[in-house]
Legacy VTK file of the C-alpha trace (Angstrom):
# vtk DataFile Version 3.0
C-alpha trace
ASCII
DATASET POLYDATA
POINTS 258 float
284.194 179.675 4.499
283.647 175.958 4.634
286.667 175.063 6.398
286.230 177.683 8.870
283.216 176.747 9.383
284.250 173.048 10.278
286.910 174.119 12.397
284.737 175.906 14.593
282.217 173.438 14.938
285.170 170.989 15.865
285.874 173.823 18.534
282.070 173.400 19.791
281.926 169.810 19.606
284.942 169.463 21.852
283.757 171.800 24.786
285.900 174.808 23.244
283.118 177.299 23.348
285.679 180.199 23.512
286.974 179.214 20.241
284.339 178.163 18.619
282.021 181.340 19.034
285.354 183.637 17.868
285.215 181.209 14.668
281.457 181.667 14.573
281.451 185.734 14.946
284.463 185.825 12.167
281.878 183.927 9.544
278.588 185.735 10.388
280.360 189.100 9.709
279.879 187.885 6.290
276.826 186.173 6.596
274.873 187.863 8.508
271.283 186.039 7.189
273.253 182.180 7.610
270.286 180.065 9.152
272.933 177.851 10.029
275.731 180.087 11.480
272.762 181.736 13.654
272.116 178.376 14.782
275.163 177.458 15.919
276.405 180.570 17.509
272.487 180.412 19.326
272.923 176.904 20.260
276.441 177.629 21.904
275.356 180.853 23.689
272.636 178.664 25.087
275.207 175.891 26.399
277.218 178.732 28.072
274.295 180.113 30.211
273.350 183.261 28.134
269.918 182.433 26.914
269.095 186.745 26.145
271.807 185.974 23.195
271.449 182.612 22.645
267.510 183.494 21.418
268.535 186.612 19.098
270.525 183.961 17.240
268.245 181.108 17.057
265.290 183.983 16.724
266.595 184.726 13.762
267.663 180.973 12.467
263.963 179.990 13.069
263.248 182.642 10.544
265.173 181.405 7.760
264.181 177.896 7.922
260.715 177.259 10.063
260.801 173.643 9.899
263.870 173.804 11.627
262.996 171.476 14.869
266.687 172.029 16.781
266.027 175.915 15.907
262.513 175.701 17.046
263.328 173.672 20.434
267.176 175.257 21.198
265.035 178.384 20.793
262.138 176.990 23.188
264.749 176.136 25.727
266.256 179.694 25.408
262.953 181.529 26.696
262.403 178.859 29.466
265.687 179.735 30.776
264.676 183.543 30.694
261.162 182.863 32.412
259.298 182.993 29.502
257.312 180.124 29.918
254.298 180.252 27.549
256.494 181.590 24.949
259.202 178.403 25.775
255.366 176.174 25.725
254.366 177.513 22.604
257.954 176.586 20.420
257.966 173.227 21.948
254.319 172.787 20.569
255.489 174.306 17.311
259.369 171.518 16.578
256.066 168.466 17.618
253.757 169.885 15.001
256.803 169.395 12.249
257.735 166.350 13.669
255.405 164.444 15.764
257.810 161.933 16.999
260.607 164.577 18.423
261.455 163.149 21.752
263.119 166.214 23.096
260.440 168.475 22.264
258.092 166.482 23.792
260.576 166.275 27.490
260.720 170.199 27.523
257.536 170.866 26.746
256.888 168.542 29.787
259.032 170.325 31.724
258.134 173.496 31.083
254.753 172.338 31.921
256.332 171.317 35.206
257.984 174.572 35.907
254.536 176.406 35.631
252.749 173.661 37.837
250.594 171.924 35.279
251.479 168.661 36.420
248.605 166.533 34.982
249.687 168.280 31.478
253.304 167.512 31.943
252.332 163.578 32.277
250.097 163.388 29.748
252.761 165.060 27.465
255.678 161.924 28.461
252.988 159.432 28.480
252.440 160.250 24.588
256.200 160.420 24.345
257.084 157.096 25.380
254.271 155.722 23.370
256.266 157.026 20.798
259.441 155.802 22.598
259.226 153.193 25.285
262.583 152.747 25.919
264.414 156.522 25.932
265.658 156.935 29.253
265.275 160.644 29.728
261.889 160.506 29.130
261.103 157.946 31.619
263.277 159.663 33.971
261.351 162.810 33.311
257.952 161.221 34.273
259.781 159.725 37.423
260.351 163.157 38.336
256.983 164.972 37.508
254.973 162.069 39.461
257.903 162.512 42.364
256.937 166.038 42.876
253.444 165.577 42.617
253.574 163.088 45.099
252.952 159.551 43.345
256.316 157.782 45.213
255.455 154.533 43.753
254.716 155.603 40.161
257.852 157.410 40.198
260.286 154.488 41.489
258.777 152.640 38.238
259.410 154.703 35.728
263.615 155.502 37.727
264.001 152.068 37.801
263.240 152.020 34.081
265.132 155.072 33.762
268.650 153.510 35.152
267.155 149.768 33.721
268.169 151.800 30.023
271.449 153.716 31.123
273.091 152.614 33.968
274.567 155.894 34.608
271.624 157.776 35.570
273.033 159.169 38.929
270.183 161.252 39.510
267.539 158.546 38.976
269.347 156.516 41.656
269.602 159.463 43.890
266.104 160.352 42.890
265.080 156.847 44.184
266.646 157.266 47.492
265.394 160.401 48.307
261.946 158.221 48.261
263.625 155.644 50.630
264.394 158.278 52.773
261.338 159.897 52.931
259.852 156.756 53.867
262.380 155.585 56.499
263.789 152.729 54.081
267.232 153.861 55.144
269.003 150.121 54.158
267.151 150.500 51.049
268.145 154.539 50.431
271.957 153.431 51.154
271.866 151.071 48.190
270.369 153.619 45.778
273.032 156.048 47.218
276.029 154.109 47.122
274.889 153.380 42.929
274.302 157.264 42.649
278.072 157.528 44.549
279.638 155.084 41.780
278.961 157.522 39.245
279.235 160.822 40.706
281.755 160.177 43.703
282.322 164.292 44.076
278.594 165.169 44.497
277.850 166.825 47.697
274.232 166.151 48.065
275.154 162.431 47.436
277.621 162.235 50.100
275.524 164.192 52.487
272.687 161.792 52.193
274.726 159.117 52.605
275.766 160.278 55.798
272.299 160.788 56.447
271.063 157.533 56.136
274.257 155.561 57.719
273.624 157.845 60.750
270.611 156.846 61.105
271.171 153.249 60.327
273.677 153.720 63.331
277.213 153.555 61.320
278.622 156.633 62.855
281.740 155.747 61.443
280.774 155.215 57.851
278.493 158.821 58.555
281.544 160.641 59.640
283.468 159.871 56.538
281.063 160.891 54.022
280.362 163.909 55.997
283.825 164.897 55.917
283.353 164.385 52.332
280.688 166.680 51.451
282.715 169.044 53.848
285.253 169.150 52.041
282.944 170.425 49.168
280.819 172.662 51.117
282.071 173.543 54.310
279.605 176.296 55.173
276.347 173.941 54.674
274.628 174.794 58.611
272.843 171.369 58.630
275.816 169.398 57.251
277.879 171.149 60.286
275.116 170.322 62.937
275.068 166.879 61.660
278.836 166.545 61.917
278.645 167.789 65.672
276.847 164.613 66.160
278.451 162.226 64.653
281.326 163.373 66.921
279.802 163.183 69.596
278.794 159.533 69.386
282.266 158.432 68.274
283.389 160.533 71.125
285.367 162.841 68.852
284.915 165.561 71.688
287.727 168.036 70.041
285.755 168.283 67.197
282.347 168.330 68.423
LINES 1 259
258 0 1 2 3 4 5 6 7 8 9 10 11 12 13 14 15 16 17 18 19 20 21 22 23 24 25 26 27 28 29 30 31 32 33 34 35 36 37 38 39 40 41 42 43 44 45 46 47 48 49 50 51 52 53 54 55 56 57 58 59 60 61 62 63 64 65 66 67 68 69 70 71 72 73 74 75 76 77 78 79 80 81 82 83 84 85 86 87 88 89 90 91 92 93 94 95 96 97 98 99 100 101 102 103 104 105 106 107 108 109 110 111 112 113 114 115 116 117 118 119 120 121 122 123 124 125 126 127 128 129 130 131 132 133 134 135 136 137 138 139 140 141 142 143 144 145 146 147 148 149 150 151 152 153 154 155 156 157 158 159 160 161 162 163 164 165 166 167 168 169 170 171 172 173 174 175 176 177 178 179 180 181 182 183 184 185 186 187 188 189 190 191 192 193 194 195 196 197 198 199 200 201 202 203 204 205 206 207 208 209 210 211 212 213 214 215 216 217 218 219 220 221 222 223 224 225 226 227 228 229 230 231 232 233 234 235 236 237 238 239 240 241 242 243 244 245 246 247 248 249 250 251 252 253 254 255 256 257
């Protein structure tokens, strides 16, 4: 069983999902009651978007070992994906009270918190998380984006700039940043943020909308054009992208295509 068992989770590790949950199905024939086979075959029907599953699994790996915190919060994450908020809530309280310094617990339950509107809870959650942990960047990204949509602009820049100041590859924290700029009309400062989101993510539509956005309205038609034709190419029915593009032709006198 053992080296069965490896091979599938070398399967999983690598992305092979298909593989790894034929592996998984062979070995819990046998075991039926494995904690740790029904946490693994949970945890992979989770990462491949079937969270009804994925929680029968983990369910049931929970109840062989309750101190389980990946069990408890896979599990958590499972019901939050099926709507099941205060369900979701209630696991992510339960992986903190076995281990109070659980970082990921703590950034679900946060955004679970989020999801049902209880903003005030959400930052009070990811405040005592980075107390715990200053310097995780998801978390600080996570408060970045719970003060964003509640409306503090300047509280949230902090904590994205802290966000991206630990991994430099936080596309959506620059992005995140820039939607800010835009909102406030900071277009030369939006472009910037943009252009650092772009490095990363060079295929992302919203990206290279926005940066059309904001160089059309800094007056680059040119530089607009080509990252609208760019998102285009990746969403070519997008209505506002299309209205956009009409004029952007128009002022570089593209008539054919306007």
């Amino acid at each position: 069983m053992e080296l069965e068992l490896q091979r599938s989770i070398l399967y999983h590790e690598n992305g092979n999902l298909e593989e790894a949950e034929k592996g998984y199905l062979e070995l819990i024939k046998e075991n039926p009651e494995d904690g740790k086979l029904n946490f693994l075959l949970g945890t992979l029907y989770l990462q491949g978007g079937r969270p009804d599953v994925s929680s029968v699994f983990l369910g049931k790996s929970v109840s062989k070992n309750p101190s389980n915190t990946k069990a408890i919060n896979n599990l958590g994450l499972a019901y939050q994906s099926m709507g099941r908020y205060d369900d979701a809530i209630k696991l992510f309280k339960a992986a903190i009270k076995v281990d109070k310094n659980y970082l990921s617990a703590y950034n679900n339950l946060a955004i679970c918190c989020q999801l049902t509107g209880d903003y005030q809870n959400a930052v009070e959650i990811l405040l005592t998380a980075l107390s715990i942990n200053q310097n995780d960047s998801e978390t600080n990204y996570n408060l970045g984006t719970v003060l964003h949509k509640n409306g503090e602009f300047e509280e949230a820049i902090k904590y994205y700039k802290k966000a991206v100041e630990l991994n430099s590859k936080s596309a959506e924290a620059y992005y995140n940043i820039a939607l800010i700029k835009i909102d406030n009309k900071e277009f030369e400062s939006a472009e910037t943020f943009l252009k650092k989101s772009y490095e990363i993510q060079p295929n992302n539509f919203d990206i290279l909308f926005n940066l059309g956005f904001v160089n059309e309205q800094l007056k680059n038609y040119t530089s607009a054009e080509n990252f609208y034709n760019a998102a285009y190419k990746l969403n070519p029915s997008s209505s506002e992208l299309n209205f956009n593009l009409g004029n952007i032709f128009k002022e570089n006198k593209n008539w054919k295509r306007a």
